[in-house]
C-alpha positions as CSV (number, residue, x, y, z in Angstrom):
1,X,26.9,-60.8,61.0
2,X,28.5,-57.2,62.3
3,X,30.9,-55.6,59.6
4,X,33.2,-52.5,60.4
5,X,34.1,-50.4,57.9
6,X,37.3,-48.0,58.4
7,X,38.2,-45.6,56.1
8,X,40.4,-43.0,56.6
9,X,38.9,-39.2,55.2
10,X,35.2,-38.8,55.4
11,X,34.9,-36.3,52.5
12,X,32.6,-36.9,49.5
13,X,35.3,-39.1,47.2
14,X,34.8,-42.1,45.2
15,X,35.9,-44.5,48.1
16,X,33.4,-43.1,50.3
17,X,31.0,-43.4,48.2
18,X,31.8,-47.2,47.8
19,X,31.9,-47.2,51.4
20,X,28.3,-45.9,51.3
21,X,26.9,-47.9,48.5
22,X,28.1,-51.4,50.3
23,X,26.6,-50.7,53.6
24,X,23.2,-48.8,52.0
25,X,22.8,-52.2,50.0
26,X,23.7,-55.1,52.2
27,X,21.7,-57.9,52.7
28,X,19.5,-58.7,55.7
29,X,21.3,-60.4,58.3
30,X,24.8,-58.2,57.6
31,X,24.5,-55.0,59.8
32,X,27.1,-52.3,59.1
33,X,29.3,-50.1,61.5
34,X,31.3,-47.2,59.5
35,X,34.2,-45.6,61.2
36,X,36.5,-42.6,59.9
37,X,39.1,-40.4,61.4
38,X,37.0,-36.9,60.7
39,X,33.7,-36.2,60.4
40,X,32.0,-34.7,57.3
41,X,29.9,-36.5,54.2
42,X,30.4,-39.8,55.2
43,X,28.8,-39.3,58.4
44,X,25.8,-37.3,57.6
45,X,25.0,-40.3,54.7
46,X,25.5,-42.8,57.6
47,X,23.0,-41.0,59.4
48,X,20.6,-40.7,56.8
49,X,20.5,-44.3,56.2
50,X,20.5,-45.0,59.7
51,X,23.9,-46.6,60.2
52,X,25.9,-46.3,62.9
53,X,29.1,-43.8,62.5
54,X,31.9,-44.2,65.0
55,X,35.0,-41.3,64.9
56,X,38.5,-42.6,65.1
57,X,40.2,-39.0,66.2
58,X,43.9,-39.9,65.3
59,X,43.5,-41.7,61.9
60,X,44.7,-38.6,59.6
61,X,46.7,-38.0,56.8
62,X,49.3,-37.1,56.4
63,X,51.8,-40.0,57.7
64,X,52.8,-39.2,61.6
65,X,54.2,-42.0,63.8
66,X,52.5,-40.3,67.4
67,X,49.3,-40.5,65.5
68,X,49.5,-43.5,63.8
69,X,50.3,-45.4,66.8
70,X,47.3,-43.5,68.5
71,X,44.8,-44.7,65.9
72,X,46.1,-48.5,66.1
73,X,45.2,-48.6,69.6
74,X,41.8,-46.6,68.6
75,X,40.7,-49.1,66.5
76,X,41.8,-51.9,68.2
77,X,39.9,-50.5,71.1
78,X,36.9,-50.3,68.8
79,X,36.7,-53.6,67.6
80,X,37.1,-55.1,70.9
81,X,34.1,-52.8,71.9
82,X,32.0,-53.6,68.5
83,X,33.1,-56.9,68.6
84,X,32.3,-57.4,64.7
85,X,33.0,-60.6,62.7
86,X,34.6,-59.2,59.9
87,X,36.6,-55.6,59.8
88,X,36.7,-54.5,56.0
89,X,39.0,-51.4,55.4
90,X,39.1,-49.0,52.5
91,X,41.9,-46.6,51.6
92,X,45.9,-47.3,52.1
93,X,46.5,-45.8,55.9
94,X,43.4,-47.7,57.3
95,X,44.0,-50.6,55.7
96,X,47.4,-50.8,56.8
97,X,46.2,-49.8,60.7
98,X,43.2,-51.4,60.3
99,X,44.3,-55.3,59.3
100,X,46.9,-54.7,62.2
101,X,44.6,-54.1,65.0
102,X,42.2,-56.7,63.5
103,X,44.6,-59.2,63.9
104,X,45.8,-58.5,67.1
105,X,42.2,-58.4,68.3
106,X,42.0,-61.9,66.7
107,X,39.4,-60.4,64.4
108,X,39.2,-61.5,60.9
109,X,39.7,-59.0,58.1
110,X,38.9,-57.6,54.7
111,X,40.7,-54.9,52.6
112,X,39.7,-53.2,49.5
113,X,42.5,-51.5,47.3
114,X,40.9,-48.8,45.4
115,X,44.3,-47.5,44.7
116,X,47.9,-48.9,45.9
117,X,49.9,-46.5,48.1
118,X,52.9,-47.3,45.5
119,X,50.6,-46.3,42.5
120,X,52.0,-44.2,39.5
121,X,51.5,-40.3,40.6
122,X,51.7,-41.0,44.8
123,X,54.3,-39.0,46.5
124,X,57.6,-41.1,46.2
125,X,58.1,-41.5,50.1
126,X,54.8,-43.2,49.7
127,X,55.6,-45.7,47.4
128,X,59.6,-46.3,48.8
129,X,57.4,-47.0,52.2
130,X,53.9,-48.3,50.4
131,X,55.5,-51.9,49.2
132,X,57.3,-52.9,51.8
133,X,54.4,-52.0,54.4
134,X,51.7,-53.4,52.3
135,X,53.3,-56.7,51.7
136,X,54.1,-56.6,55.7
137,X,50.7,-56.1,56.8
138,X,49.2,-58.8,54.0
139,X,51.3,-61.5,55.5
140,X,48.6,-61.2,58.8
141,X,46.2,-62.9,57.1
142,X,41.9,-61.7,55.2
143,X,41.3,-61.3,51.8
144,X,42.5,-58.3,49.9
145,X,39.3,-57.3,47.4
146,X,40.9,-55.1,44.5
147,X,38.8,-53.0,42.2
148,X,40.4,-54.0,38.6
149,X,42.4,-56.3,36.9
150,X,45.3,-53.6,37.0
151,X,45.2,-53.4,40.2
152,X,45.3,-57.0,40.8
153,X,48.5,-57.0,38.4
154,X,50.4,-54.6,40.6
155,X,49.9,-56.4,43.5
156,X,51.4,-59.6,42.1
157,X,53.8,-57.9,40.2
158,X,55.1,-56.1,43.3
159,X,54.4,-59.4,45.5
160,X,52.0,-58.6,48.0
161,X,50.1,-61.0,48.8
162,X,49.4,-64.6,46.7
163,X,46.9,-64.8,44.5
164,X,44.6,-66.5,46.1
165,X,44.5,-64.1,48.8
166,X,43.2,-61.6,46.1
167,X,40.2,-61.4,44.5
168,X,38.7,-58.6,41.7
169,X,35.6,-56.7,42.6
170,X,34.7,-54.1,39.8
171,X,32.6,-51.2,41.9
172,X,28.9,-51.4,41.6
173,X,26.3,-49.0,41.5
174,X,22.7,-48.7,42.7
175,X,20.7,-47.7,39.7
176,X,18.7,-44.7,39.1
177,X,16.2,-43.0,37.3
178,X,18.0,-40.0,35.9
179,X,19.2,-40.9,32.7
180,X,20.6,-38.5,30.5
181,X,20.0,-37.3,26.7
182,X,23.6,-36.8,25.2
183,X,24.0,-34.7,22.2
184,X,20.6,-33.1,22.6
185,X,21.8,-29.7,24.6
186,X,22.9,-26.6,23.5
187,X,25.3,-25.4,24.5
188,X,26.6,-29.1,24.6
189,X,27.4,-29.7,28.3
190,X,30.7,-31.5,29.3
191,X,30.8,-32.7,32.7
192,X,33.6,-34.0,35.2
193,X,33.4,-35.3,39.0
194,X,36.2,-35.9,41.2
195,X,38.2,-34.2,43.8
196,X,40.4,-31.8,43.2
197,X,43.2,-32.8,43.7
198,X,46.8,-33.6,41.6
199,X,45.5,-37.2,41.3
200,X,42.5,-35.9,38.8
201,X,44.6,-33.2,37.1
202,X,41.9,-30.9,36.2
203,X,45.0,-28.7,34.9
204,X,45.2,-31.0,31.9
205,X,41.4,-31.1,31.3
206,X,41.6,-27.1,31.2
207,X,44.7,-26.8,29.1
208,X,42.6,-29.1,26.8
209,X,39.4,-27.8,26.7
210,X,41.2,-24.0,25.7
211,X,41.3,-25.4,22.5
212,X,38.1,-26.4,21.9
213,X,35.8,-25.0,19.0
214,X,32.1,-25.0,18.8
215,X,29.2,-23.8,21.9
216,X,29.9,-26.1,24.9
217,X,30.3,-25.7,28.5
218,X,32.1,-27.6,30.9
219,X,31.0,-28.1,35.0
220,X,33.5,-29.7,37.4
221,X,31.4,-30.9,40.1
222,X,33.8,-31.6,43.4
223,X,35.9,-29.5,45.8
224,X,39.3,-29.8,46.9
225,X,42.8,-28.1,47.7
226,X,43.5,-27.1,43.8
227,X,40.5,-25.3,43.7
228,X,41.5,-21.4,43.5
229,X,44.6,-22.5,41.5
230,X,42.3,-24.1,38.8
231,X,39.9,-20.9,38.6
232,X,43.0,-19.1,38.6
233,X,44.4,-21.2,35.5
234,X,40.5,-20.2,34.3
235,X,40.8,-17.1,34.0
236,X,44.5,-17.1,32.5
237,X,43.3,-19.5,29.9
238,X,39.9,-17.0,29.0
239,X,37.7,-20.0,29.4
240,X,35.4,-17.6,32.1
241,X,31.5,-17.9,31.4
242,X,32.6,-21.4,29.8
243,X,34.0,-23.3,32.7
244,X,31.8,-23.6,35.8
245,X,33.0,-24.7,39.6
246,X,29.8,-26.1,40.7
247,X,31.3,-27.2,43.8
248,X,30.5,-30.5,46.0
249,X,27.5,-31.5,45.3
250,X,24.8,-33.6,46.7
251,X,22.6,-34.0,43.7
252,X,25.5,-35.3,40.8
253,X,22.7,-37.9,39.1
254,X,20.9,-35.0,38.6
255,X,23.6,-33.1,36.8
256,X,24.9,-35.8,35.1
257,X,21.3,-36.9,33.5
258,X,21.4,-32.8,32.3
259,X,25.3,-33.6,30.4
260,X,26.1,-34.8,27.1
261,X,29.5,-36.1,27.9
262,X,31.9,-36.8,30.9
263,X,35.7,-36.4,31.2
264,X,37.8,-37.9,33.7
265,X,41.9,-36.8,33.1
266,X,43.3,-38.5,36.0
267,X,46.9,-39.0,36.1
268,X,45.9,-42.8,38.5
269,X,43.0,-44.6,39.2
270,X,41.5,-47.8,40.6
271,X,38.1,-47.9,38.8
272,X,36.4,-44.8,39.3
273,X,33.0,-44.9,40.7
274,X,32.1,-41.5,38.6
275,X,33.0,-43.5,35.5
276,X,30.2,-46.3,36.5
277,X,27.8,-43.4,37.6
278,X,28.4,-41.2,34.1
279,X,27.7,-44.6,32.0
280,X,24.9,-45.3,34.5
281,X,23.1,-42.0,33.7
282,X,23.9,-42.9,29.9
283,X,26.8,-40.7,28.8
284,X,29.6,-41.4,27.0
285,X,32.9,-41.4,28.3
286,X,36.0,-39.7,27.6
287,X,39.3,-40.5,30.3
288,X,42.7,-41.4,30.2
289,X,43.5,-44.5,30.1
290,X,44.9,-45.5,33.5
291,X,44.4,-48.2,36.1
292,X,41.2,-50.0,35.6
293,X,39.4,-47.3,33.5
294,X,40.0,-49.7,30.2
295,X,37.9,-52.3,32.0
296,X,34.6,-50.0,32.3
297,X,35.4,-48.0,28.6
298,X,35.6,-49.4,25.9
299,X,38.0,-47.1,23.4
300,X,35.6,-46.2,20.3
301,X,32.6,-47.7,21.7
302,X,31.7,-46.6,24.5
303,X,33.5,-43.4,24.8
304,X,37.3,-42.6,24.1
305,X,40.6,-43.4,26.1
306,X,43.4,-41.0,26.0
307,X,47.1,-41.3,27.5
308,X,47.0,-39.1,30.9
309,X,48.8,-35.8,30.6
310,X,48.1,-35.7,26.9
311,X,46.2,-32.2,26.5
312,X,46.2,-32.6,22.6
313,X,45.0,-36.4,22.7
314,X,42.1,-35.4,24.8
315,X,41.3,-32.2,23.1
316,X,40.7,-34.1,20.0
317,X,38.7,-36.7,21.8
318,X,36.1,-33.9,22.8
319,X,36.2,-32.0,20.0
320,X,35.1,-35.5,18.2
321,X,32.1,-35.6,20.6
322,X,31.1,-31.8,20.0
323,X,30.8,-32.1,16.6
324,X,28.8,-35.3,16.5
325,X,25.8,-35.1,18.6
326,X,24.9,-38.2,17.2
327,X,28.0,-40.3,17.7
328,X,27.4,-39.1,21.8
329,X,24.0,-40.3,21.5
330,X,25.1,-43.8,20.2
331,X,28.9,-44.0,22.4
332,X,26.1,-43.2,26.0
333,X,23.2,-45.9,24.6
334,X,26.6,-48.5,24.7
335,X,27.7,-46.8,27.8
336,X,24.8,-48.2,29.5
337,X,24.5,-51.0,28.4
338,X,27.9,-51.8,29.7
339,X,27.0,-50.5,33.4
340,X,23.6,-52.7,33.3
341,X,25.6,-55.8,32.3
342,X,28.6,-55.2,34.5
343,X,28.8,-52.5,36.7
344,X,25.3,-52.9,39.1
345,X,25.7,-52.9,42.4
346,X,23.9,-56.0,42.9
347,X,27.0,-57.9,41.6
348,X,29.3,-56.3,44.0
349,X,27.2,-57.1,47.0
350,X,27.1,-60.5,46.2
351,X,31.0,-60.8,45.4
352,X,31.4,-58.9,48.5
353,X,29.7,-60.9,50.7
354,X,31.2,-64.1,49.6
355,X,34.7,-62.8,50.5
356,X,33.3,-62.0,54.0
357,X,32.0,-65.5,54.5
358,X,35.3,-67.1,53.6
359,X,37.5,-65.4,56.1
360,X,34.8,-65.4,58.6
361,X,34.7,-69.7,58.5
């Protein structure tokens, strides 16, 4: 069985790395064909691993009919040329694009909703235009496969699709090694992973973390188009020699298994794939509680869960963690536990596979 995968941006974000863990972990017999509208971290992986990368020139943000209509015709060009038995898209454009040319190449099809394009935080154009486009396009047919619960609620809610047209897949991840000691370093290391973008509102995390007493550092590990603002807000907060912009990196089990805790302040999520790969390594968790992020962490247990935008609420949340090495030795041991009971990417696979056999009958 051939599977194409089309996703929009080929930059190092969590749904490329999805992307990439799917295809790097299928099972013999499924053969993977990734396709993006750029070039960049997605491709070099796919070449790494050996899978083949196809460019789809016109599918780019931002929204533009001429281009738009171009990549339709791209990837329905592609399909007819790949001839695969399933097309599973990731992201909201080449979904939308995607499930259209699929079904007018007669091609069955598979999308994944990390996040809706009508979620809290999107551009309102975007969600005036997301519902009625999503509920369009999901009336041609496939399987939608979305990451969380919340998700799944927001689709019903907003009538998408029925609900046995949906089905929940938490994200997996392949396991590693590099397991981390939390509460053992000092300076006590904070950590964070994400793009940076308004999404992940790094602001907030900074505000935040201008407040905090005790010797800790914090490393934001990811690039992005906020960048020189947030060193800017750096600076103006006299957090320098503190706060460190490690950039996009290539090695982030590495630097995770060398953290004590992680820190997510997004203002929307699906179920982030750097919240599995922090509990992975062993840390404990602190994020705001949005989309599916109450489904990997549990509040008090596991970590702590703080209302997004709230600089004080998560101030007081780190602060705990800083001054208890042994309460973020005991929050990562459960954090771990969770991830080897329910966030392996074994389980995924399986799920996923299942969803491609059914609309592929």
């Amino acid at each position: 069985m051939k599977v194409l995968f089309v996703i929009t941006r080929a930059d190092h974000g969590g749904a490329q790395v999805a992307v990439l863990d799917l295809v790097g972990h299928l099972p013999e017999g499924i053969h993977p064909v990734v396709a993006a509208g750029e070039r960049g971290f997605l491709e070099d992986e796919c070449v790494k691993m050996g899978v083949p990368f196809r460019l789809v020139p016109h599918l780019v943000q931002p929204m533009s009919p001429k281009n738009d209509l171009l990549a339709l015709l791209e990837v329905w060009r592609l399909i007819r040329s790949e001839k695969p038995a399933v097309v599973h898209s990731h992201t909201s454009k080449a979904g939308l694009l995607a499930r259209v040319a699929a079904w007018a190449a007669k091609t069955p099809s598979v999308f994944t909703a990390h996040t809706w394009s009508f979620d809290e935080g999107v551009p309102r154009l975007r969600q005036i235009l997301g519902i009625p486009l999503e509920r369009l396009v999901s009336r041609l047919g496939g399987k939608i496969i979305t990451v969380s619960d919340a998700n799944t609620e927001k689709a019903l809610k907003r009538r998408i699709a029925p609900a046995d047209r949906i089905v929940r897949i938490w994200n997996g991840a392949p396991d590693t090694v590099q397991l981390a000691s939390p509460g053992t370093h000092t300076p006590m290391v904070m950590i964070s992973v994400a793009r940076m973008v308004q999404q992940k509102d790094f602001s907030t995390l900074l505000k935040a973390a201008a407040g905090l007493t005790g010797d800790w550092q914090l490393w934001l590990i990811g690039d992005g188009p906020n960048r020189a603002q947030l060193e800017a807000q750096t600076i103006e907060l006299g957090l320098t020699g503190r706060v460190h912009f490690l950039g996009a990196r290539r090695d982030v089990p590495e630097l995770l298994a060398k953290a004590d805790l992680f820190v997510l302040a997004s203002r929307w999520e699906g179920l982030p794939i750097s919240i599995n790969e922090a509990m992975r390594a062993g840390l404990p968790v602190v994020a705001s509680n949005v989309g599916g992020v109450s489904e990997q962490v549990t509040d008090g247990v596991s970590g702590f869960l703080t209302p997004a935008t709230d600089v004080e609420s998560l101030r007081g949340k780190l602060q705990t963690l800083i001054d208890s090495p042994e309460l973020t030795k005991r929050m990562g041991a459960a954090g771990r536990k969770r991830f080897e009971d329910d966030f392996r990417i074994e389980s995924a696979i399986a799920r996923t596979v299942e969803v491609y056999q059914s609309v592929s009958r």
